[in-house]
C-alpha positions as CSV (number, residue, x, y, z in Angstrom):
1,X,0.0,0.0,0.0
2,X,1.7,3.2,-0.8
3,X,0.3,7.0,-1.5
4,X,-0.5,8.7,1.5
5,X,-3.8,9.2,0.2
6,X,-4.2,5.1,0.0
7,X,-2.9,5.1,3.3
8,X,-5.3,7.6,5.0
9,X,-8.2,5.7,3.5
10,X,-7.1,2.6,5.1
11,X,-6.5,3.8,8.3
12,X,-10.5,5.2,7.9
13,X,-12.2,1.9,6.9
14,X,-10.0,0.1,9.6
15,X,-11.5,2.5,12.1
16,X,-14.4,1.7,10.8
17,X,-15.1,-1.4,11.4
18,X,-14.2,-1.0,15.8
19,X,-16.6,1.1,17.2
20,X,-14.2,0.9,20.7
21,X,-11.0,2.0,19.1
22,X,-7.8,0.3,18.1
23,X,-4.1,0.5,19.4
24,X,-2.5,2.4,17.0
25,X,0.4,-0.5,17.0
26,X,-2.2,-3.0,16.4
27,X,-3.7,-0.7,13.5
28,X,0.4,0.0,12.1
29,X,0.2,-4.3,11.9
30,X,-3.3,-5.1,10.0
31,X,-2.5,-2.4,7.6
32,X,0.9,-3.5,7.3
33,X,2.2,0.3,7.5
34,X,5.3,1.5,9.8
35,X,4.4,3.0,12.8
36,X,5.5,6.1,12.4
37,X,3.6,6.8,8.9
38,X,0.5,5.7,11.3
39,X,1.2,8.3,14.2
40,X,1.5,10.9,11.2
41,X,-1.3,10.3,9.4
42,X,-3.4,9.7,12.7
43,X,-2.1,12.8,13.8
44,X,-3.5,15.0,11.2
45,X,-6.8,13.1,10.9
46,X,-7.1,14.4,14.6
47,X,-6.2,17.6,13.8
48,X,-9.0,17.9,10.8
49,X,-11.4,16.6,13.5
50,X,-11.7,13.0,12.2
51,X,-10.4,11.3,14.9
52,X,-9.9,11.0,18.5
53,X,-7.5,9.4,21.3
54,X,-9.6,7.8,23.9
55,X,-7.8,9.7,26.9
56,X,-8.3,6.9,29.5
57,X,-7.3,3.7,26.9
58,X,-5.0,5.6,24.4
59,X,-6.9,4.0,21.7
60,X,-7.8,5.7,18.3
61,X,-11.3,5.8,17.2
62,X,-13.4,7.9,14.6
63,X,-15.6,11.2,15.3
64,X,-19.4,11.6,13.8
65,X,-17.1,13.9,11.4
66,X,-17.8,10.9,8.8
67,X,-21.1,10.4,9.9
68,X,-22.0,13.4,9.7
69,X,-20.6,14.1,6.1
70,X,-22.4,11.5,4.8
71,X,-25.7,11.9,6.4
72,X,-25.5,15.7,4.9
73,X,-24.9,14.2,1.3
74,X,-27.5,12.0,2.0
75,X,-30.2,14.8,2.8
76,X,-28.7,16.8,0.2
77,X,-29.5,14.5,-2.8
78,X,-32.9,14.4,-1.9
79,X,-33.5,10.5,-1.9
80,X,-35.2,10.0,1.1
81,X,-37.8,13.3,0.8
82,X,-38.5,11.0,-2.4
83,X,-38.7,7.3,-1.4
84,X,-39.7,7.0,1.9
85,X,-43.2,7.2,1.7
86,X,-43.0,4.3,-0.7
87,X,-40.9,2.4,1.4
88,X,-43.3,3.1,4.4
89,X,-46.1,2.3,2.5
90,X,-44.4,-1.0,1.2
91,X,-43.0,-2.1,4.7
92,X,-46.7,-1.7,6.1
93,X,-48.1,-3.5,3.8
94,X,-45.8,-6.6,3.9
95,X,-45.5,-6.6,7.3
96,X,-41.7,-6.7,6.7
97,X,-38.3,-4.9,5.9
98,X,-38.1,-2.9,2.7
99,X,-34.7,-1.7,1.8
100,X,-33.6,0.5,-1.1
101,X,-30.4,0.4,-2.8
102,X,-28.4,2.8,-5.2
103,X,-26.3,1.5,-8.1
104,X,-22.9,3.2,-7.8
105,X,-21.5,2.3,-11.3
106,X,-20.1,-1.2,-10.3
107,X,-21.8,-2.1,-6.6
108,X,-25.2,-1.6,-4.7
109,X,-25.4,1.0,-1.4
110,X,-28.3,0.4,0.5
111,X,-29.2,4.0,1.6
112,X,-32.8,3.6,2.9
113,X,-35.3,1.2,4.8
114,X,-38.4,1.0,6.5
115,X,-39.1,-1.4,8.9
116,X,-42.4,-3.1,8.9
117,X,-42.0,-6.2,11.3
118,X,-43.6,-4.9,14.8
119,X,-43.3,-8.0,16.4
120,X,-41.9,-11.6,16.3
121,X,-38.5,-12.0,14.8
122,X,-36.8,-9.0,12.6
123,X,-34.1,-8.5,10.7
124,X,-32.7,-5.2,10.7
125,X,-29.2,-5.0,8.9
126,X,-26.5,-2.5,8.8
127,X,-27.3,0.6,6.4
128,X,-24.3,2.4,4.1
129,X,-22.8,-1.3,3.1
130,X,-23.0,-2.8,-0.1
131,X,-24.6,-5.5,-1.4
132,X,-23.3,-9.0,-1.9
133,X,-24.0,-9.3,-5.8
134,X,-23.2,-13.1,-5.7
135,X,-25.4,-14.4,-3.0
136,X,-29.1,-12.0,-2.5
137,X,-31.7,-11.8,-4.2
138,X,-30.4,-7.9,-5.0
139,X,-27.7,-9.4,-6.8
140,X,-29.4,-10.7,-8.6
141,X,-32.1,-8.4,-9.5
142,X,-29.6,-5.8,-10.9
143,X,-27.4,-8.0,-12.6
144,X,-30.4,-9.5,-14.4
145,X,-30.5,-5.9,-16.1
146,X,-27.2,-6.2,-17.8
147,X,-25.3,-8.1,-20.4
148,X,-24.1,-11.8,-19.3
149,X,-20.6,-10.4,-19.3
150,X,-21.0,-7.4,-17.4
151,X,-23.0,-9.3,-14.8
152,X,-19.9,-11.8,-14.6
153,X,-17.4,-9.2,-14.5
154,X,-19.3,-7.5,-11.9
155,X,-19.8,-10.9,-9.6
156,X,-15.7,-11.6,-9.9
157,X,-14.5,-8.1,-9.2
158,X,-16.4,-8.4,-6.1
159,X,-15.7,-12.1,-5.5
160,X,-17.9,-14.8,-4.2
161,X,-16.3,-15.2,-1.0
162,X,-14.8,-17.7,0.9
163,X,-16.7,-21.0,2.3
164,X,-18.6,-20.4,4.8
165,X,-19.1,-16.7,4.6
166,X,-22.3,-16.4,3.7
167,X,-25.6,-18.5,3.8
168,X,-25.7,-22.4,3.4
169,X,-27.3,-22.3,-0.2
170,X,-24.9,-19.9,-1.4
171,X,-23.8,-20.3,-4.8
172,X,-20.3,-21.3,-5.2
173,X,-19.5,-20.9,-8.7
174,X,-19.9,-18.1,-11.2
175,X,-22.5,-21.0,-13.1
176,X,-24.7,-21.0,-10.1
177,X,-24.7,-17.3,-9.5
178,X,-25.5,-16.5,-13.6
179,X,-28.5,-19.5,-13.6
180,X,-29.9,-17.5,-10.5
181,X,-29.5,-14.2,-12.4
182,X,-31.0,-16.1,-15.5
183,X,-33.9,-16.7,-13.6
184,X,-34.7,-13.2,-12.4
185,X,-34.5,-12.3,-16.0
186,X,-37.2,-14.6,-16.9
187,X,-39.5,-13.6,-14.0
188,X,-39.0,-9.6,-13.9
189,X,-37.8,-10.4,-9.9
190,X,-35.3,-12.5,-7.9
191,X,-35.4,-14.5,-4.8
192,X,-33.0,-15.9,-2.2
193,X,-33.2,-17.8,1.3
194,X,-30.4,-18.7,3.1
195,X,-27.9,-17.6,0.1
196,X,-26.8,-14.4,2.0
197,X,-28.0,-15.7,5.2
198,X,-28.9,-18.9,7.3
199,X,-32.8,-17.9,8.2
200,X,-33.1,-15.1,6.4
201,X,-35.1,-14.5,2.5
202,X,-35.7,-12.1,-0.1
203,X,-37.1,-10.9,-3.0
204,X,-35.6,-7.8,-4.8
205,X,-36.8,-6.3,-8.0
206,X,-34.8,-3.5,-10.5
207,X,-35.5,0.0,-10.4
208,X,-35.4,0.7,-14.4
209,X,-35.8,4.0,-15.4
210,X,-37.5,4.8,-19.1
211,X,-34.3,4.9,-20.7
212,X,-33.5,1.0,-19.7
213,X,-30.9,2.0,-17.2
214,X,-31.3,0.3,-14.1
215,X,-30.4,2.7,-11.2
216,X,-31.2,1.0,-7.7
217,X,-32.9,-1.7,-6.4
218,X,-35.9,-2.6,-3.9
219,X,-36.2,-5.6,-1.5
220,X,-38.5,-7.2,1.4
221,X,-36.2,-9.5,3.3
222,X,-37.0,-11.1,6.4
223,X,-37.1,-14.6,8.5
224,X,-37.5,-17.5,6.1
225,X,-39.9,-18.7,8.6
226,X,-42.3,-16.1,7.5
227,X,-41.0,-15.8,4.2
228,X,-41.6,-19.2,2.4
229,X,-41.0,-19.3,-1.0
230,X,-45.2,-18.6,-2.1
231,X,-45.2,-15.7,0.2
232,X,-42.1,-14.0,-1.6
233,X,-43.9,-14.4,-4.8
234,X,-47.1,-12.9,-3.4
235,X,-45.3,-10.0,-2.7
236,X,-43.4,-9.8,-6.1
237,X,-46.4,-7.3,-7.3
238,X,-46.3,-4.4,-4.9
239,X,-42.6,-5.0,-5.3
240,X,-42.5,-4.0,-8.9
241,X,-45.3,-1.1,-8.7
242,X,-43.1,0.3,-6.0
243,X,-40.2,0.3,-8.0
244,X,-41.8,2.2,-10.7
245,X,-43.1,4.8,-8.7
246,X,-39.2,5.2,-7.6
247,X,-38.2,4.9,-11.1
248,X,-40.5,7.7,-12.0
249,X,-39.3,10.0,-9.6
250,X,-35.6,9.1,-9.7
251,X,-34.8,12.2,-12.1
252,X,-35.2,14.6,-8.9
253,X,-32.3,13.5,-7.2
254,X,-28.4,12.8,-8.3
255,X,-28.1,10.0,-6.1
256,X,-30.1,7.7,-8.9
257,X,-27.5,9.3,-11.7
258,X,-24.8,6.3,-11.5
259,X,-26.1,3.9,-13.8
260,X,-24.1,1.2,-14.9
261,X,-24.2,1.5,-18.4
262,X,-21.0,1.9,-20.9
263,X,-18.3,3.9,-18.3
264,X,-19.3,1.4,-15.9
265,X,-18.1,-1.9,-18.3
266,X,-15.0,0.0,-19.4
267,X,-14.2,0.9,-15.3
268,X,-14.1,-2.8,-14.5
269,X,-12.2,-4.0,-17.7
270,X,-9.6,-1.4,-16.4
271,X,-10.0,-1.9,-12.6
């Protein structure tokens, strides 16, 4: 890893992902850096407001600074003003959680949700990650909407993961993953259980503007328990007119302006 700029991005996402802090010795070691070019760059990420020393552990952790930045860009493009009253309207009708996801040229963001489950078991993930293209039924979905060898050069850039990772009825081969994709083609929606996770099914659908680009994507996941197989395709419909009341106002915000398309292909041959 070299570039300070490389560097400094690194020492953010480790941050990241410890909520408590890290040593900054143990942080010079995952990221393989010297310790020195960690104290420096730590150093000035403090100074710019980014990140603290804990006073009483003497470990480094981040501010709200990033939080904060990227809830402001998330106001400022407008997308939830737009889609969350379809996503309430969609998580109280299914009874479940509805999730909306941006394309970003070459991965899914999930940016919004509304939860619908009020009792029983829930399943309320992380938001700001991105989506396992392989193994969910949101993989699937988008890569439905693109050419066979986009779709595969999309699925190995990210990888499929090791064993184990994911769900038990992941798919292990890029075969597996394109006869899934295949299949969403066919029916206009995909769905997963236990692929992503043990317990746990969706069913995700494209957010295709008029022009054919597909720009985000629209799930219901929950408890496989609930979620058999006949009550994901029950709730395939609503799915879809959802997603084209998003599509249809997608044009008002710059968030939905990422679209895979031609600069996405030639980004991934190159990447």
């Amino acid at each position: 890893m070299s570039g300070v700029m490389g560097r400094t991005l690194a020492i953010l996402e480790c941050l990241c992902e410890d909520v408590n802090g890290i040593q900054i010795a143990v942080l010079a070691e995952r990221l393989g850096l010297p310790l020195g070019a960690v104290h420096r760059l730590l150093a000035e990420l403090s100074e710019r407001g980014y990140v603290r020393q804990s006073r009483d552990r003497g470990v480094y952790m981040l501010t709200t600074r990033l939080v904060t930045l990227g809830l402001t860009y998330l106001k400022n493009s407008g997308v939830v003003d737009l889609c969350q009253p379809i996503l309430d309207r969609l998580a109280t009708a299914s009874g479940e959680l509805v999730r909306l996801g941006v394309v970003d040229v070459d991965h899914i963001t999930w940016v919004a949700k509304s939860q619908g489950a009020r009792n029983g078991l829930r399943y309320d993930p992380d938001m700001g990650i991105d989506a396992q293209l392989s193994c969910t039924a949101t993989g699937f979905a988008w890569l439905s909407t693109l050419p066979e060898d986009d779709a595969v050069a999309l699925v190995m850039k990210q990888g499929l993961g090791i064993p184990g990772q994911f769900g038990p009825k992941a798919p292990g081969t890029i075969a597996a993953v394109m006869k899934a994709v295949r299949q969403a083609r066919r029916h206009g929606y995909a769905i997963a259980s236990e692929t992503y996770t043990q317990g746990l099914s969706a069913v995700s659908v494209p957010i295709v503007r008029d022009d054919g680009e597909a720009v985000g994507v629209l799930a219901i996941s929950g408890p496989s328990a609930r979620l058999t197989e006949g009550r994901l395709r029950s709730l395939a419909d609503p799915l879809l007119e959802a997603a084209a009341d998003i599509a249809a106002v997608s044009g008002a915000s710059p968030l939905f302006d990422r679209a895979y398309g031609v600069r996405g292909a030639r980004e991934v041959e190159l990447a």
